[in-house]
C-alpha positions, 0 to 999 in steps of 0.5 A, spaced: 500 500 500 502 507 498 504 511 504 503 518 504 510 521 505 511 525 513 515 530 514 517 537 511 523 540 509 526 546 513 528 553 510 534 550 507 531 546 503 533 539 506 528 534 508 526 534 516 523 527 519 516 528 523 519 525 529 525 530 532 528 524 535 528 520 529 530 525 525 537 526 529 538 519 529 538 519 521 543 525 520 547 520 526 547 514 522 549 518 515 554 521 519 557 515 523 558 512 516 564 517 514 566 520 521 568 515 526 574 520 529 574 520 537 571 528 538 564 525 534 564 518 537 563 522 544 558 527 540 554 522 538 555 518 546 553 524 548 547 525 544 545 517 545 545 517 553 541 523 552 535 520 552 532 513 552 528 515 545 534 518 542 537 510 543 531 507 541 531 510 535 538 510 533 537 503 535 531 502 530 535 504 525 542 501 526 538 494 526 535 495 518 542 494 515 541 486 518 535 485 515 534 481 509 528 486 506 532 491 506 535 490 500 529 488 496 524 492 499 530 498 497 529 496 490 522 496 490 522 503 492 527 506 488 524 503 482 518 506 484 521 512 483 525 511 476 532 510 480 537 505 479 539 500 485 548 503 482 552 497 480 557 500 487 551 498 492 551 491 489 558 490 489 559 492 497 553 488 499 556 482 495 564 483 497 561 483 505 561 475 506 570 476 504 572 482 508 570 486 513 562 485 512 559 489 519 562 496 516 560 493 509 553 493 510 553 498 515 555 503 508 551 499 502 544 500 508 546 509 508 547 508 500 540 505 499 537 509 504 540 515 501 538 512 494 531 512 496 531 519 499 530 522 506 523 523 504 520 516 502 524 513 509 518 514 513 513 510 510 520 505 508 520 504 515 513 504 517 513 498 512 518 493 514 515 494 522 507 494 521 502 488 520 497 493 517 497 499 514 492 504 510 494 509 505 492 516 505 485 517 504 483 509 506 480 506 512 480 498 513 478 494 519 482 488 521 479 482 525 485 481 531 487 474 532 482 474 538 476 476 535 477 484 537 477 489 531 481 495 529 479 500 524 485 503 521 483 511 519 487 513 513 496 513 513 495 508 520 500 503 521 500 498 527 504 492 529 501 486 532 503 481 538 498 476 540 504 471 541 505 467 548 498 469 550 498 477 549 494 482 546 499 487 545 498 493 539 502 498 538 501 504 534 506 507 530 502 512 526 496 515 525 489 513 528 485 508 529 479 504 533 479 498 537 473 494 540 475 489 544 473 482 547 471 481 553 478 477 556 479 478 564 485 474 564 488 477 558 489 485 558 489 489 551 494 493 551 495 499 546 502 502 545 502 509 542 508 513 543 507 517 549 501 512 552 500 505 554 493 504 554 490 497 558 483 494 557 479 487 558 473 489 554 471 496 550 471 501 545 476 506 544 480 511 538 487 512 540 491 517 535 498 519 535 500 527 532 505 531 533 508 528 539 502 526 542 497 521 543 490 522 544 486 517 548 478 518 547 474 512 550 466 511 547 465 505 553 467 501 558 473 503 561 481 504 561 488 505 564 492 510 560 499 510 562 504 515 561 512 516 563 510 517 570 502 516 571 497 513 570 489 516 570 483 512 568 478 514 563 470 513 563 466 513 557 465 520 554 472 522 556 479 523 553 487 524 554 492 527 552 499 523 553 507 527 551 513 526 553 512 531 559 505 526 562 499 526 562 494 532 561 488 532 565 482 528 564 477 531 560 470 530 557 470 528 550 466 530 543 464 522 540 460 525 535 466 529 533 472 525 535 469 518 531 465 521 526 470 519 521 469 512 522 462 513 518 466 517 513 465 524 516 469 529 519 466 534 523 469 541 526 466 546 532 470 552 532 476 549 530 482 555 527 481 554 520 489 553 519 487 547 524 482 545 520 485 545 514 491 540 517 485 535 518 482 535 511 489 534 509 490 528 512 485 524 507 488 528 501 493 524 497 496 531 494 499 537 497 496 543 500 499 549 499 498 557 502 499 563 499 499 570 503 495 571 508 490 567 510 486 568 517 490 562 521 485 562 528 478 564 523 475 559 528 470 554 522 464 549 523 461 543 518 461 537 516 465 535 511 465 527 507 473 525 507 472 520 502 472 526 496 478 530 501 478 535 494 471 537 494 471 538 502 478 542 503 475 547 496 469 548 502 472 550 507 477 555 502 471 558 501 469 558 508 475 562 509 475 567 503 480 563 499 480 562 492 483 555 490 487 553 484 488 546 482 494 544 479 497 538 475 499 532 480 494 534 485 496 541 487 492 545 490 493 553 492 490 556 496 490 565 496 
């Protein structure tokens, strides 16, 4: 399935992955390639000893030059991308077995990842993790080994494990629903990136974005569990969970929060610009504003997010936009 690319690119034109951490653990991983002197070696130990993220994630990426996918499924991207797979990348992979094969792998892994390009690598490594996934704009429901069901809203990837016993999902990006069968003597776990979320038997959402993730429970009850803390949720209510804690327990909107599992999407005085990044996740394109356009102008309607062109030219319009559409699915909005 195709994944929308994350991330955007800086003033300087370069390539900026969505996830601080991650992003800095891909410049480290490029750089150790060619510089291995004692100054950055301590740099990097420094930065690594940081914080147990920027390990994790450095870890992460270490990993993929021992994965036997890494090759092929390099490959399949670049010639996705009308590129070629050089002769040179090739050459190294297959000279490893003679000499020196640890730094020889690590080398042909930073060669294909820079052959693929900076922005295509988040949705690379969202492949080779998850279980399922949803291209931008699709929605799916997956039956879970234990008869519990997940509704992946669009670009969602999740990894499951249901091994020795467990009934354990972890949510590596975007947003999806669970309903889970009552098992007493079996928790369901949830793992987004800040938050655990632990239940026998309801119906929950829980989304990851911009480095948080919100818990919103429709029924039954759960135990959200933070860095530091936990809280628990009654029906109608939600959280928020960063890398600073838990946010207070507040009252939730299911009709706004879950509209799109019935294909809608629903906004009450929400900032337009805030509006608009929502609506831009079911569109397959790029969105690009021109000028000065009222960023906190609050807007309200429901819009369908199986026709995400249609509902973003609205809401332009809402806002006193014109929009323009350009070849390859741009639109502009001044």
């Amino acid at each position: 399935m195709g994944q929308k690319p994350t991330g955007d690119y800086g003033s300087d034109g370069e390539y900026k992955h969505p996830d601080p951490v991650t992003d800095q653990a891909l410049d480290w991983f490029i750089r150790l390639q060619e510089e291995r002197d004692p100054a950055t070696l301590a740099e990097f130990e420094a930065w690594r000893r940081s914080d147990i993220r920027c390990g994790q994630a450095f870890a992460r990426i270490s990993a993929m030059h021992d994965m036997p996918s890494l090759r092929k499924a390099t490959e399949t991207d670049a010639r996705r991308l009308g590129l070629d797979v050089p002769p040179s990348v090739v050459s190294v992979r297959e000279r490893k077995a003679r000499r020196d094969w640890i730094p020889a792998v690590a080398a042909a892994a930073a060669v294909l990842l820079l052959l693929i390009g900076w922005q295509q690598l988040p949705g690379v490594m969202l492949r080779w993790q998850s279980d399922y996934m949803t291209a931008t704009g699709q929605r799916e429901t997956i039956t879970l080994p234990d008869g519990s069901t997940a509704t992946l809203n669009t670009s969602t990837a999740i990894a499951v494990d249901f091994s020795g016993g467990r009934r354990r999902v972890t949510l590596l990006d975007g947003e999806a629903y669970f309903d889970v069968r009552h098992d007493p003597s079996r928790p369901f776990v949830v793992a987004g990136h800040f938050a655990e979320v632990e239940v026998k038997g309801t119906a929950f959402s829980v989304r990851t974005e911009n480095g948080q993730d919100t818990v919103v429970l429709e029924r039954g009850r759960v135990e959200v569990s933070g860095q530091a803390d936990h809280e628990f949720l009654a029906p109608g209510q939600m959280i928020v969970a960063s890398a600073s804690g838990l946010s207070a327990v507040e009252a939730a909107d299911i009709d706004q929060s879950l509209a799109w599992r019935n294909g809608r999407i629903v906004f009450r005085d929400r900032p337009f610009r805030a509006a608009l990044g929502d609506l831009e996740r079911y569109f397959d394109g790029r969105v690009v504003v021109i000028g000065s356009l009222a960023s906190d102008r609050l807007v309200s309607g429901h819009y369908r997010i199986d026709d995400p062109d249609a509902a973003i030219r609205t809401l332009a319009r809402s806002a006193g936009a014109d929009v323009t559409r350009l070849p390859g699915g741009i639109l502009i909005l001044r």
